[in-house]
C-alpha positions in Angstrom: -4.8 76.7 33.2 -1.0 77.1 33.2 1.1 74.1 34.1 3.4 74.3 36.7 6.7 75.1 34.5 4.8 77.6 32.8 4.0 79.5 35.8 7.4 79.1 37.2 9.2 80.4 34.0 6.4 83.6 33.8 7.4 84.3 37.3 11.1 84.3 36.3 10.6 86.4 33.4 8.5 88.9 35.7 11.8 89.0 38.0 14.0 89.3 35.0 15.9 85.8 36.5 17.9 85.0 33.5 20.0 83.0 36.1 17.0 81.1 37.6 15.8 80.4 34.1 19.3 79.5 33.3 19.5 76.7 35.9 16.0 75.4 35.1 17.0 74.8 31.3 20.5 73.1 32.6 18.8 70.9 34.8 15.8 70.0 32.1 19.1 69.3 30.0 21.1 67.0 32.0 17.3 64.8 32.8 16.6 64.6 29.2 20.5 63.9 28.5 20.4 61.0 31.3 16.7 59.8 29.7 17.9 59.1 26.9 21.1 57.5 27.9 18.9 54.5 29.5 17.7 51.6 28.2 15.2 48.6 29.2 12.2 51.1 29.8 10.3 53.1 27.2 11.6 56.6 28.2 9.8 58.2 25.0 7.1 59.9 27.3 9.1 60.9 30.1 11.5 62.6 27.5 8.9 64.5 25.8 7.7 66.2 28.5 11.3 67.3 29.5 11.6 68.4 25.5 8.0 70.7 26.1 9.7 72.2 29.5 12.3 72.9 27.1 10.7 74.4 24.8 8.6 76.4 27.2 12.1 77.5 29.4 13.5 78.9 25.5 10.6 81.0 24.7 10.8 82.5 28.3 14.1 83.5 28.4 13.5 84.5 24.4 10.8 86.9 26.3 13.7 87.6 28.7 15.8 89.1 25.9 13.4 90.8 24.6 12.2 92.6 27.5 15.7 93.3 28.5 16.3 94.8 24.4 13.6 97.1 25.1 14.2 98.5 28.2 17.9 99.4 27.4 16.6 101.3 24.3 13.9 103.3 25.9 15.4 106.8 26.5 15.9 108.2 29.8 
């Protein structure tokens, strides 16, 4: 089953929301940014989850791009 940022970025790529899925990688940004800014608390887990949503909010907006490449070059 999907987790819940998968589904979210699949439903933003479905919509062709690069500025949704903008946003969502900004904000993941700034949470992993602050994370790892903090000390006194073992943040390690916390951050790798926000590294995964990452990683997971690149490949959809990679599917973004490509989507977009091919339906500008379809002919009309």
């Amino acid at each position: 089953m999907p987790s819940a940022i998968e589904q979210i970025v699949d439903i933003y790529v479905r919509l062709k929301n690069r500025r949704g899925l903008d946003e969502l990688m900004m904000h993941r940004q700034r949470l992993a940014v602050d994370l790892k800014r903090r000390s006194g608390y073992d943040f390690s887990l916390p951050i790798g989850q926000i590294d995964e949503e990452i990683a997971i909010i690149e490949a959809g907006l990679s599917r973004l791009k490509a989507s977009n490449t091919a339906d500008t070059s379809q002919p009309t």
